[in-house]
N, CA, C and O of each residue as an XYZ file, in Angstrom:
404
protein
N       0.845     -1.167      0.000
C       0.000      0.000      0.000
C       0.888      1.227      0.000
O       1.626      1.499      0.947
N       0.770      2.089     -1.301
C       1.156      3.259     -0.790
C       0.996      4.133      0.029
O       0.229      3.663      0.869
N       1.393      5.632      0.424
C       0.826      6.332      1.701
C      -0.258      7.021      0.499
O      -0.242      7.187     -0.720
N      -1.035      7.257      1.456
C      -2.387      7.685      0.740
C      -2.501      9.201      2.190
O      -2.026      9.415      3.305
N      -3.587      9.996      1.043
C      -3.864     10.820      2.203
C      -4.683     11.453      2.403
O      -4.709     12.556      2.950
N      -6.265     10.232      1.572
C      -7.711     10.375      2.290
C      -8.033      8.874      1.914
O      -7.472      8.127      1.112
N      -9.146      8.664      2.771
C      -9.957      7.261      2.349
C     -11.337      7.469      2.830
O     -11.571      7.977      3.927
N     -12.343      7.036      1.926
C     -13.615      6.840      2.560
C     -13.555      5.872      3.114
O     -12.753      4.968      2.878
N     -14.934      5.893      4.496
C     -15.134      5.047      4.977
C     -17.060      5.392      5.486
O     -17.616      6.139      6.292
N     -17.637      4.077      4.193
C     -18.932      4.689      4.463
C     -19.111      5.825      3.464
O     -18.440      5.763      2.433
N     -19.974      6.905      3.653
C     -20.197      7.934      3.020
C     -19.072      9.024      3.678
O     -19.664     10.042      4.038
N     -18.205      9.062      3.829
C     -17.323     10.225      5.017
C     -15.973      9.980      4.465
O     -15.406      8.890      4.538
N     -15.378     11.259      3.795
C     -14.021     11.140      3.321
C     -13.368     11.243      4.570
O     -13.783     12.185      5.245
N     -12.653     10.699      4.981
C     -11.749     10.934      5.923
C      -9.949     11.427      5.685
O      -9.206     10.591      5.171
N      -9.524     12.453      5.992
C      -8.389     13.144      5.482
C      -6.927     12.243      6.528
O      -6.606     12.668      7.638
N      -6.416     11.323      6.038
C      -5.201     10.888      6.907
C      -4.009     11.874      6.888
O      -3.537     12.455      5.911
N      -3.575     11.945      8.359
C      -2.970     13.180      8.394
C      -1.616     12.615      9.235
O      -1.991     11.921     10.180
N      -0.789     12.677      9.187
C       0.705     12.464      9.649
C       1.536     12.832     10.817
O       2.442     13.580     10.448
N       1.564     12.637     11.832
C       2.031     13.685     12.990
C       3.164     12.993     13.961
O       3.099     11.887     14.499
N       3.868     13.638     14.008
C       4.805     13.225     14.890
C       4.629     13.149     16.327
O       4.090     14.082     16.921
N       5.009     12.194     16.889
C       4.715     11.574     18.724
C       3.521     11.925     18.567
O       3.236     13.071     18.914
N       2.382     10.989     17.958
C       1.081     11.185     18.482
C       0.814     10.737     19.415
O       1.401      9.727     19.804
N      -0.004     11.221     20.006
C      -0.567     11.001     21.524
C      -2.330     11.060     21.706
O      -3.091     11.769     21.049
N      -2.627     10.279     22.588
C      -4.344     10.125     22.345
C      -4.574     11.786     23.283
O      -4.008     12.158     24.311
N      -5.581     12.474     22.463
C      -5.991     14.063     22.814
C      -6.754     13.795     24.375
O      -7.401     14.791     24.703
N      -6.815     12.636     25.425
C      -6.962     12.889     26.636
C      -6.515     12.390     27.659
O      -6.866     12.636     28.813
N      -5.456     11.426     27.179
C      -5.218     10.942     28.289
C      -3.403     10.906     28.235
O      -2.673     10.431     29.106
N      -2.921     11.650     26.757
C      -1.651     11.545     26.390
C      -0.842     10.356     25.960
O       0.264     10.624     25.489
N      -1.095      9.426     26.016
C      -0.620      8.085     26.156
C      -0.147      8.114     24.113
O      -0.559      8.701     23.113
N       0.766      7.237     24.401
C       1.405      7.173     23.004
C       0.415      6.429     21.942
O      -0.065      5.369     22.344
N       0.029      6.893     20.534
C      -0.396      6.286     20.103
C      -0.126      5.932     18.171
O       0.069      6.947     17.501
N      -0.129      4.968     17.631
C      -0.077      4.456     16.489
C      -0.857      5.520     15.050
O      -0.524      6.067     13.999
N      -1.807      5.348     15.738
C      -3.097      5.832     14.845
C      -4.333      6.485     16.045
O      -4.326      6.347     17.268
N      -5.289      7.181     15.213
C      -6.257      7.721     16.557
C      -7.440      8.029     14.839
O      -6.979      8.246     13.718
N      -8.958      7.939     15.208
C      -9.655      8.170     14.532
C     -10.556      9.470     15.212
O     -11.068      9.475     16.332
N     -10.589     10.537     14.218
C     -11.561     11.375     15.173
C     -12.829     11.708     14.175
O     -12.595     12.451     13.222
N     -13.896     11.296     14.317
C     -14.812     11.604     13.552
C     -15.567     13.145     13.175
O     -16.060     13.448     12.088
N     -15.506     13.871     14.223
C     -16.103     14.934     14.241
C     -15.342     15.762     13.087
O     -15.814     16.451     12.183
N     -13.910     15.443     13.444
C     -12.776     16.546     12.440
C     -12.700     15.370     10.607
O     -12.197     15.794      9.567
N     -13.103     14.490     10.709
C     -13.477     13.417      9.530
C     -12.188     13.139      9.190
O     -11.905     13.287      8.001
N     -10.616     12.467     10.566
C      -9.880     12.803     10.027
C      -8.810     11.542     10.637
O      -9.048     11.080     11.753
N      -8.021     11.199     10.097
C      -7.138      9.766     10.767
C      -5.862     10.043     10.846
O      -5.019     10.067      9.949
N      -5.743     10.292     12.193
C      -4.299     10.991     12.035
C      -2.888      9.276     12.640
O      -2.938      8.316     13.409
N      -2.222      9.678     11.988
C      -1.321      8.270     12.244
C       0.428      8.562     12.521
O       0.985      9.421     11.837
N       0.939      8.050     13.203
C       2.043      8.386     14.173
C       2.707      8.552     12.802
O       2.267      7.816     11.919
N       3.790      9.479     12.447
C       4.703      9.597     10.992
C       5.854      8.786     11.294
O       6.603      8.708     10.320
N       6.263      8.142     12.329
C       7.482      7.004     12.210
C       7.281      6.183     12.054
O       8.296      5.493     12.150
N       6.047      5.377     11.702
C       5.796      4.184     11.733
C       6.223      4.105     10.197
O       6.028      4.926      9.301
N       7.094      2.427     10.155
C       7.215      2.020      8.781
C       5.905      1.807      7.347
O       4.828      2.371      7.543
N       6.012      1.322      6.529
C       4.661      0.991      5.835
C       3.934      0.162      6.108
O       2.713      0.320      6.135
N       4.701     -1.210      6.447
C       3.740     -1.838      7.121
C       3.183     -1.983      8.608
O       2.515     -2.935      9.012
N       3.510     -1.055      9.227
C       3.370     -0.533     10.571
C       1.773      0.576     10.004
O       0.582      0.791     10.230
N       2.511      0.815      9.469
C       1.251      2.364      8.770
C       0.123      1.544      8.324
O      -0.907      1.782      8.954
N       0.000      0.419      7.188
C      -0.787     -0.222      6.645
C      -1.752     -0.825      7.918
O      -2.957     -0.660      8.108
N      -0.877     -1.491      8.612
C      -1.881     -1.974      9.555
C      -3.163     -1.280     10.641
O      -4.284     -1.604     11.032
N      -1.966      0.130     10.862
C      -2.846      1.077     11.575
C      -3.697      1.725     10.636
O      -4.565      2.279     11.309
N      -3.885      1.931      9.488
C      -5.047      2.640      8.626
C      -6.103      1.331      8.736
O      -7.310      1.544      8.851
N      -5.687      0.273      8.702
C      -7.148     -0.481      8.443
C      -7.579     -0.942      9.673
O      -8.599     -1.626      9.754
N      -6.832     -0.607     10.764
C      -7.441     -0.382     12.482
C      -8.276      0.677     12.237
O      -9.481      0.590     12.472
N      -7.658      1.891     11.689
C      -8.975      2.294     12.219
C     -10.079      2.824     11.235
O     -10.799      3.818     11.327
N      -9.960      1.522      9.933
C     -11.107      1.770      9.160
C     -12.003      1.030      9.717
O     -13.197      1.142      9.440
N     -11.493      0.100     10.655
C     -12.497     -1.079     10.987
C     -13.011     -0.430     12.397
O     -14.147     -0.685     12.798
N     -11.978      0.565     13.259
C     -13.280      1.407     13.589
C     -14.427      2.271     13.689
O     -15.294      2.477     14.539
N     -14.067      2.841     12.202
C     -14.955      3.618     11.708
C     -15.645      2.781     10.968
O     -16.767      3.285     11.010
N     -15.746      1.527     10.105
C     -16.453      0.930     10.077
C     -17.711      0.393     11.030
O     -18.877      0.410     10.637
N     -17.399      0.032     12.017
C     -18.301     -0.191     13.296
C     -19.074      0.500     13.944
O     -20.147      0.222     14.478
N     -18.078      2.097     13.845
C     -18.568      3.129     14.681
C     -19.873      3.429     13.551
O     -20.870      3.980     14.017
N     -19.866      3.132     12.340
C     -21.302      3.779     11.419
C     -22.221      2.537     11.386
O     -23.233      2.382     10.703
N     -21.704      1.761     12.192
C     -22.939      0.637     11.729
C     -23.605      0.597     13.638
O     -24.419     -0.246     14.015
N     -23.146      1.451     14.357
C     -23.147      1.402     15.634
C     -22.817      0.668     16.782
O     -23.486      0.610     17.814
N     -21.541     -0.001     16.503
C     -21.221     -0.768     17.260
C     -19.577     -0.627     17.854
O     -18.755      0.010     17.195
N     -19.412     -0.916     18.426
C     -18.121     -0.592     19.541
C     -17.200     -2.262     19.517
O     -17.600     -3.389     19.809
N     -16.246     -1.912     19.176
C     -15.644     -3.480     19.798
C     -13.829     -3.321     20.281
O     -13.067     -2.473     19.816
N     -13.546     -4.146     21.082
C     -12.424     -3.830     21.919
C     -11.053     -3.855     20.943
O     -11.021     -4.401     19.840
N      -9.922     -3.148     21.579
C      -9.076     -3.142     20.293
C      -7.974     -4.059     20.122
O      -7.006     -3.802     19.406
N      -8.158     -5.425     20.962
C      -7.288     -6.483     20.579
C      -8.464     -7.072     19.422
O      -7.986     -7.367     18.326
N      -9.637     -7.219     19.558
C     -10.662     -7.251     18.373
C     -10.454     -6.606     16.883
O     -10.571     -7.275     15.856
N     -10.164     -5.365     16.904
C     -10.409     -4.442     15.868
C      -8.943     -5.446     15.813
O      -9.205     -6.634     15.626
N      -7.373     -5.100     15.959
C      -6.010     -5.360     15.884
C      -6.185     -6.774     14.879
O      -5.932     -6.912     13.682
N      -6.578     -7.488     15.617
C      -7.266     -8.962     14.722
C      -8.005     -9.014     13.399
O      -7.699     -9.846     12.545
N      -8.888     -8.212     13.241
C      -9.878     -8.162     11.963
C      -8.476     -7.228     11.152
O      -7.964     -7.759     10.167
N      -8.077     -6.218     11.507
C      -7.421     -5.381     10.899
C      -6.021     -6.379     10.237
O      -5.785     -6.248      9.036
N      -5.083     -7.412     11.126
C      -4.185     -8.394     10.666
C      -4.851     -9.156      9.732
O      -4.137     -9.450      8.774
N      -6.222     -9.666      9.679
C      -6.652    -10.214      8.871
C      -6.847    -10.314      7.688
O      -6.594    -11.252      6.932
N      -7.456     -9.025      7.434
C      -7.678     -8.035      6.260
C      -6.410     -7.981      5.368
O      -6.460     -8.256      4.169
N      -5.387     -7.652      5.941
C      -4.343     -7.250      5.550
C      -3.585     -8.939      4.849
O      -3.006     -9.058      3.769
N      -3.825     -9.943      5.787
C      -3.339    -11.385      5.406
C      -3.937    -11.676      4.110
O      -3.357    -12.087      3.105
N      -5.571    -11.323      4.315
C      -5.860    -12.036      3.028
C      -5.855    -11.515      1.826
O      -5.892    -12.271      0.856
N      -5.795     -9.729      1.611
C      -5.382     -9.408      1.099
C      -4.179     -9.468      0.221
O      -4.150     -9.591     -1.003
N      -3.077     -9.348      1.162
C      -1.890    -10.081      0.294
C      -1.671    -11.393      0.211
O      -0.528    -11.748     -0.076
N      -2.558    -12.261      0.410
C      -2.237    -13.960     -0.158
C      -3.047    -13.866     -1.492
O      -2.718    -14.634     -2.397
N      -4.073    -12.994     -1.691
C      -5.238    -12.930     -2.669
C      -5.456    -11.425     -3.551
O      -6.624    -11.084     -3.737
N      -4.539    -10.686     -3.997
C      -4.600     -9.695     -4.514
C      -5.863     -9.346     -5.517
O      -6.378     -8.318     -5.957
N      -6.024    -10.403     -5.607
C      -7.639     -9.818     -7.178
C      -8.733     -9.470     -6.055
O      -9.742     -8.811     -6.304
N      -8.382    -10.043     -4.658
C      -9.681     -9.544     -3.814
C      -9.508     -8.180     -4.391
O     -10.263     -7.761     -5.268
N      -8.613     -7.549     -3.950
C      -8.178     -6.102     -4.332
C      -8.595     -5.322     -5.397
O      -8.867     -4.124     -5.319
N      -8.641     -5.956     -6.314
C      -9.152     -5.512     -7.613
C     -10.515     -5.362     -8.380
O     -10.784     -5.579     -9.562
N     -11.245     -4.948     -7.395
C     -12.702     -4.376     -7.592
C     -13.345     -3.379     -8.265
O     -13.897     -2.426     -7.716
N     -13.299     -3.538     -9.220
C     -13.853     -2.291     -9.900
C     -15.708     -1.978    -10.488
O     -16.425     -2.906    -10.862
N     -16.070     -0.837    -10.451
C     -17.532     -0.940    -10.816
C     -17.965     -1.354    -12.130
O     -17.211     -0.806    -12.935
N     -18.692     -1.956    -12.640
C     -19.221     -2.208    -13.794
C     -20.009     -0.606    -14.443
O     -20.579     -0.596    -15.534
């Protein structure tokens, strides 16, 4: 995956944004990736390698996935679906290759 630097998720562009020593906005604690919906925006730690990066964008598509279908789930959960995604993806690349008729 290249770095990209929006993705929908749902009807909601979300703008991925790059930041150095991110930190979660309340409690400070170090973090990877952070999703904030209100600002429609995914901001993700800028040292992380690509596949460090890859994994954290589809963490937290899969929580913004959830969060629009209304549901909440814990983040050794999300961490799991998100490794997953990513496994079968690259064992199966034409999944990838979806295009509209």
């Amino acid at each position: 995956m290249g770095r990209i630097d929006k993705i929908k998720i749902g009807g909601i562009y979300f703008d991925i944004v790059r930041k150095e020593n991110l930190v979660h906005p309340v409690d400070n604690r170090r973090l990877d990736g952070h999703i904030l919906y209100g600002e429609s925006k995914i901001y993700l730690d800028d040292a992380m390698s690509p596949q460090a990066e890859m994994q954290t964008v589809w963490h937290e598509v899969v929580h913004g996935i959830l969060t629009q279908a209304g549901m909440d789930a814990k983040e050794n959960l999300i961490d799991c679906i998100a490794y997953g995604i990513i496994m079968v993806l690259v064992d199966n690349p034409q999944l990838a290759d979806v295009k509209p008729k």
